[in-house]
C-alpha positions as CSV (number, residue, x, y, z in Angstrom):
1,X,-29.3,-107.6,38.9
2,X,-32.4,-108.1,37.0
3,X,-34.6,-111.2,36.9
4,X,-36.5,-113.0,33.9
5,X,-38.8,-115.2,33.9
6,X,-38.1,-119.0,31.9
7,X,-40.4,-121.9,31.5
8,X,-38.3,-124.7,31.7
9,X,-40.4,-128.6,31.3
10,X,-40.3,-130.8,34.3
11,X,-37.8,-133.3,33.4
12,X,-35.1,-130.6,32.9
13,X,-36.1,-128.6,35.8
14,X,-35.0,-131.9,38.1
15,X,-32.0,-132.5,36.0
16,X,-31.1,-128.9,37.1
17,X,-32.0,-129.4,40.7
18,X,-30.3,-132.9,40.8
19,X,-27.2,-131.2,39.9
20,X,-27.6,-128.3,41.8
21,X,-27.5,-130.3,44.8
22,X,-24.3,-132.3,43.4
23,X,-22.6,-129.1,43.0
24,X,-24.0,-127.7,46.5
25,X,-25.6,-124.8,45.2
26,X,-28.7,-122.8,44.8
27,X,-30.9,-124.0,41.4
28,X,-30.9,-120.2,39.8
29,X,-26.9,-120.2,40.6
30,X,-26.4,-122.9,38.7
31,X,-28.7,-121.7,35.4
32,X,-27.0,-118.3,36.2
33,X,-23.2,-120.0,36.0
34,X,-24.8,-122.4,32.7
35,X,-25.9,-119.2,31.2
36,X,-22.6,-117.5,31.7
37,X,-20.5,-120.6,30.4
38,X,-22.1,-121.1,27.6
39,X,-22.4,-117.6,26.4
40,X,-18.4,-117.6,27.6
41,X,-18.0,-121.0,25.0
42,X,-20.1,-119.5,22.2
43,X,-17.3,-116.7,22.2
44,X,-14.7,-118.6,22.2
45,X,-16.1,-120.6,19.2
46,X,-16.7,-117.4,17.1
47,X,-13.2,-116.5,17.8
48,X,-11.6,-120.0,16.6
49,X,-14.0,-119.8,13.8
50,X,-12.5,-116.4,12.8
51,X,-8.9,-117.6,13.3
52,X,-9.3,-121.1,11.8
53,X,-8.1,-119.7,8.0
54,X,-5.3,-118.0,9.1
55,X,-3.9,-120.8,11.0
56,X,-4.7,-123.6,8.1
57,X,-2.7,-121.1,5.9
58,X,0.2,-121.6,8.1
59,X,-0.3,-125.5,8.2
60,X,-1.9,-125.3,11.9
61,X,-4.7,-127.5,11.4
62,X,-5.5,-128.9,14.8
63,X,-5.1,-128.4,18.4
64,X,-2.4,-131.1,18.3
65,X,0.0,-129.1,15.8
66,X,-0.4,-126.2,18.5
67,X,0.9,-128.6,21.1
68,X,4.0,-129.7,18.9
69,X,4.8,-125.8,17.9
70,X,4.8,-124.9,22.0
71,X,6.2,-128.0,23.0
């Protein structure tokens, strides 16, 4: 594992540490697992974003016509 250095300003740094504790864990766990979703949600997004004219072209235009084709 390899470290990095961040400056983060104070009133986020307690944010992070506030919720930290909610979540019963370590500060750089939670950045590390923040880090990971987003990256993990930025994906996704490309990929929806690369799909989103084939399924208009087919009439899908939301999540909800999804629903009523599986349901």
């Amino acid at each position: 594992m390899s470290a990095i250095s961040v400056q983060i300003k104070g009133e986020l740094i307690a944010k992070l540490d506030v919720k930290a504790k909610e979540m019963d864990m370590a500060t750089d766990k939670l950045i590390e697992k923040v880090l990971s979703d987003f990256i993990y949600l930025e994906k996704m997004e490309r990929i929806r974003q690369k799909l989103e004219p084939h399924f208009k072209s087919i009439g899908i235009e939301s999540e909800e016509d999804i629903f009523k084709i599986i349901s």
